[in-house]
Legacy VTK file of the C-alpha trace (Angstrom):
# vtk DataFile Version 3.0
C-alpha trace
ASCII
DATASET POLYDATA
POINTS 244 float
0.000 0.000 0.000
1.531 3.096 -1.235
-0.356 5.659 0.512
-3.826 6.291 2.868
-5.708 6.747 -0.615
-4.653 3.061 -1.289
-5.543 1.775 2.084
-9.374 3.563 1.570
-9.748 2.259 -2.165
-8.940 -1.365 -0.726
-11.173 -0.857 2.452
-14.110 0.047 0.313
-13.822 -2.521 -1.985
-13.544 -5.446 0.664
-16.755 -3.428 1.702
-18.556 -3.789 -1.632
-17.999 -7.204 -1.792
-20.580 -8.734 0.533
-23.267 -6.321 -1.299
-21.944 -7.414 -4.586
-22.250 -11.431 -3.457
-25.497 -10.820 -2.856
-26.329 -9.415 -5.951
-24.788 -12.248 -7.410
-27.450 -14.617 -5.677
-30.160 -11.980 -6.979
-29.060 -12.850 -10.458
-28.427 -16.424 -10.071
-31.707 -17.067 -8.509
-33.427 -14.818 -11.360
-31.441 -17.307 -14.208
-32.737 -20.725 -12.283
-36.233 -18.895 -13.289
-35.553 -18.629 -17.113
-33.929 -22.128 -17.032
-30.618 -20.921 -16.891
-28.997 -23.243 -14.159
-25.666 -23.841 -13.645
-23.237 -27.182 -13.685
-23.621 -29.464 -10.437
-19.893 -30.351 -10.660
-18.936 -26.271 -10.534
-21.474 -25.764 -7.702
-20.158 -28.460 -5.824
-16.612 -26.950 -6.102
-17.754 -23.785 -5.086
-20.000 -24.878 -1.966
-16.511 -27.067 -0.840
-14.227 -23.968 -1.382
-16.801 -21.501 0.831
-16.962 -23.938 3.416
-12.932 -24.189 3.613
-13.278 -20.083 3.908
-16.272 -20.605 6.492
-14.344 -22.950 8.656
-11.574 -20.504 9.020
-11.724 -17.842 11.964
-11.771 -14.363 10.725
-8.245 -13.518 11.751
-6.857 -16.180 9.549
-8.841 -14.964 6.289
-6.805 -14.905 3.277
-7.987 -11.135 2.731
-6.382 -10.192 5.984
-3.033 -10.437 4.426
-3.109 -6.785 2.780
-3.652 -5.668 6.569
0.251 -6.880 6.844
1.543 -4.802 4.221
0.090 -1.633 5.567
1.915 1.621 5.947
2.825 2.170 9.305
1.053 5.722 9.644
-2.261 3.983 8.584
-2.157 2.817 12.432
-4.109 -0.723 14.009
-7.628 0.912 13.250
-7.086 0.319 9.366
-6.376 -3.387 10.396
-9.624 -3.322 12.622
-11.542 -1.878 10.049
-10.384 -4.599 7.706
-11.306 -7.035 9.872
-14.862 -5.678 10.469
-15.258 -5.210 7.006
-14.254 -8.988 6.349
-16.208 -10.328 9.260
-19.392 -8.613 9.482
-19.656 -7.986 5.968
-18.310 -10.521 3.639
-17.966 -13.526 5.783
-22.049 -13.580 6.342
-22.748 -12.839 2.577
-20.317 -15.582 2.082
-22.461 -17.391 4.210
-25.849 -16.638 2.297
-24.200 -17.492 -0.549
-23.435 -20.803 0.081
-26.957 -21.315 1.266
-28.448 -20.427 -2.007
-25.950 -22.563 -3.554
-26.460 -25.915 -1.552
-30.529 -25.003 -0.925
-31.745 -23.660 -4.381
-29.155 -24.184 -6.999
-27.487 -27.707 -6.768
-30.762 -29.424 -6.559
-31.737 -27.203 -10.012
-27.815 -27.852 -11.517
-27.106 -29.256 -15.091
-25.055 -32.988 -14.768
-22.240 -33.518 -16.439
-23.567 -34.614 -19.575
-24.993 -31.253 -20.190
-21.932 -28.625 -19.155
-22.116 -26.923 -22.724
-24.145 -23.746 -23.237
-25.408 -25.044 -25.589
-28.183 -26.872 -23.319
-29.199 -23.231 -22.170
-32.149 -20.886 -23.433
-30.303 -18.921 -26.433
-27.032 -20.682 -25.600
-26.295 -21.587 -29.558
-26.705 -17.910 -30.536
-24.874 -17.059 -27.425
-21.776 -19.323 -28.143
-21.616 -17.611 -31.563
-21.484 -14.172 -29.914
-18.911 -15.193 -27.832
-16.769 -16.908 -30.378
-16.937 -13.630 -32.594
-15.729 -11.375 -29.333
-12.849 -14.329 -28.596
-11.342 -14.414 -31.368
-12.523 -11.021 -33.428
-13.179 -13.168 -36.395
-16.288 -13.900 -38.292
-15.824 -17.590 -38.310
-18.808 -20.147 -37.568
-18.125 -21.842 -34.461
-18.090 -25.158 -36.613
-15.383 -23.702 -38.696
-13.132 -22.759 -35.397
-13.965 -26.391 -33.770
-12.584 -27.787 -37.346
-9.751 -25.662 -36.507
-9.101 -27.139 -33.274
-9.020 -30.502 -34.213
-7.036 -30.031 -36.864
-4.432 -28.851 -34.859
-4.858 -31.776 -32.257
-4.559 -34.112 -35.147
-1.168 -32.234 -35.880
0.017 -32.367 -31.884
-0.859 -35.770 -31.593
1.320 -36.672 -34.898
4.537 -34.563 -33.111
4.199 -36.709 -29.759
4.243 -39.635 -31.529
7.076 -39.033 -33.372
9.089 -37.391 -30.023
8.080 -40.393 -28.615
9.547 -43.031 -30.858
12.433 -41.150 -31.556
12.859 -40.099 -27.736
11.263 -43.045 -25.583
10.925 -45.619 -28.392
7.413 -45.932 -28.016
4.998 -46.835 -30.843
2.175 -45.005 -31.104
0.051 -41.772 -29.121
-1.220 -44.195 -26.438
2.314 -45.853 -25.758
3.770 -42.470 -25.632
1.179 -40.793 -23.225
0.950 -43.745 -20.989
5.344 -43.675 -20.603
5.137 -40.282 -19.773
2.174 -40.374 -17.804
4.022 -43.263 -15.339
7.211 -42.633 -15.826
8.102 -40.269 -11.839
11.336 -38.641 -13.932
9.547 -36.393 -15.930
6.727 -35.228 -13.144
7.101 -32.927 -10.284
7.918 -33.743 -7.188
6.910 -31.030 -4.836
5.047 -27.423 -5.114
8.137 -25.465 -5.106
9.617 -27.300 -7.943
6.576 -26.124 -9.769
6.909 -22.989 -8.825
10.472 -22.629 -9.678
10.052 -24.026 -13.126
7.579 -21.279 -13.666
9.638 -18.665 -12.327
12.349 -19.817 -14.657
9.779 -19.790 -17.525
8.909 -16.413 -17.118
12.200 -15.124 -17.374
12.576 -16.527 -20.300
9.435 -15.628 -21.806
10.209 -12.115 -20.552
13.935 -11.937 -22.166
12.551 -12.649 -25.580
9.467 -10.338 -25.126
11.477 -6.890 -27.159
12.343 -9.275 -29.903
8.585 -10.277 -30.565
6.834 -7.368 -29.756
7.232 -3.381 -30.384
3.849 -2.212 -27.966
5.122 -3.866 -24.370
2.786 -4.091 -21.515
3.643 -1.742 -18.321
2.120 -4.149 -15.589
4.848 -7.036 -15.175
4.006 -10.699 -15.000
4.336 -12.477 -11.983
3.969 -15.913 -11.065
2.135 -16.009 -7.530
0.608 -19.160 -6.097
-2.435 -20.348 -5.619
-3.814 -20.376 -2.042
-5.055 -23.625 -0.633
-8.656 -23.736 -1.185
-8.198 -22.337 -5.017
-5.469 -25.248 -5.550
-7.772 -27.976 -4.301
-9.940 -27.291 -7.725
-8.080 -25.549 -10.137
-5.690 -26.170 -13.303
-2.315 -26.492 -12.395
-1.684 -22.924 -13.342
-3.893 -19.909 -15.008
-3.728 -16.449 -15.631
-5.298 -13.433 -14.330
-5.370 -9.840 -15.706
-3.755 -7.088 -13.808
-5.463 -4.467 -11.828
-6.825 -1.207 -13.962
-4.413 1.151 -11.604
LINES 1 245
244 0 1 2 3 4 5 6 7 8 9 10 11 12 13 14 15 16 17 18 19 20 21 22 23 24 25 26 27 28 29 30 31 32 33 34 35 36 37 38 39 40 41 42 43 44 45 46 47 48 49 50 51 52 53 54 55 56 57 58 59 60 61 62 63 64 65 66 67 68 69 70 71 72 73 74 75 76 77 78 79 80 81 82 83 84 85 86 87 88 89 90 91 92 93 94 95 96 97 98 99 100 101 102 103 104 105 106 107 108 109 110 111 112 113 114 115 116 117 118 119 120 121 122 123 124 125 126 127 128 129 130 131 132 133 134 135 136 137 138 139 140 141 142 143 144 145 146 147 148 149 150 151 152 153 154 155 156 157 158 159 160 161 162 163 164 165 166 167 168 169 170 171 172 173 174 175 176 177 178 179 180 181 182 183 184 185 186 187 188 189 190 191 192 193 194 195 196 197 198 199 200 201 202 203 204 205 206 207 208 209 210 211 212 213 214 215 216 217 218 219 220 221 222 223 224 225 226 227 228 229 230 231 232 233 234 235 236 237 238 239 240 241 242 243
């Protein structure tokens, strides 16, 4: 925190939050209505990740941390505001949340067979909307999933070739199964994954100025997950930087 503006911004936003969660059950409750429910498998993640946050006393919430990086001259009250912010604000909407989740929306949820948007009012217009804004191209979404497997077809045909010529294996399967059980080529431990994409970043970073003329002024940074995001998440994502 760079100065007592930054320390307000951040203490009104952590106050926002529990208004804006329940706006989010206001809409989520108004989609069940027109049919628009979610994926059981995605509610289920998020009910198990609010009651990790739930079971954890308010001191120990993983939004307290900005209350350690404080400027000295913001005092303990900024901390105690912080906290109060955190526990009588977002904790209970956190709360409510998970209620609606568990009480109203898994019993309405989509199985697994049905996770596309497809199976949604408007969801095949919808997906062609969103296909145009992805990828700025007018291009049928048939045409880009013709794309796609193209270009498996071509990865596939690589690893199989690494793989003979590396692991003398014989086909796709052969080679995914060697490196899938093969402990050499797998990490070991979280800071080995974290190190190798440290390392990667610096890389990828060096060779930015010889790829690109416009660069970015927010730097990358490879931060990790905390441990109720790891529990259901991709081994790695990334996240756009702040507007300020």
């Amino acid at each position: 925190l760079r100065s007592e503006e930054d320390a307000g911004a951040m203490l009104g936003r952590w106050r926002a939050m529990g208004p804006w969660i329940d706006e989010l059950v206001v809409q989520l409750r108004r989609g069940l209505g027109e049919g628009r429910s979610p994926v059981a498998g995605s509610v289920r993640r998020v009910i198990s990740q609010l009651d990790a946050l739930l079971a954890r006393p308010v001191a120990d919430c993983p939004l307290l941390e900005p209350a350690a990086a404080a400027l000295p001259e913001h005092g303990d009250h900024w901390a105690a505001d912080l906290t109060a912010a955190i526990g009588d604000g977002l904790r209970p909407a956190f709360a409510r949340y998970r209620e609606f989740l568990s009480g109203e929306a898994l019993s309405a949820a989509r199985d697994e067979d049905r996770v596309g948007i497809c199976h949604l009012p408007g969801g095949a217009e919808t997906y062609v909307r969103l296909a145009r804004a992805h990828t700025t191209l007018d291009r049928s979404p048939e045409e880009l999933h013709a794309v796609g497997l193209a270009e498996i077809e071509r990865i596939d045909a690589e690893i199989t070739e690494l793989g003979g010529r590396m692991l003398g294996t014989a086909d796709l399967a052969a080679t995914l199964a060697a490196l899938r059980g093969d402990p050499s080529v797998h990490f070991s431990t979280a800071d080995e994954v974290a190190t190798v994409a440290e390392q990667s970043l610096a890389r990828a970073v060096a060779a930015i100025p010889a790829w690109f003329g416009r660069l970015p002024r927010a730097l990358c940074e490879v931060v990790r997950m905390l441990p109720h995001e790891e529990e259901h998440s991709t081994i790695a994502y990334y996240r756009d930087p702040s507007r300020d």
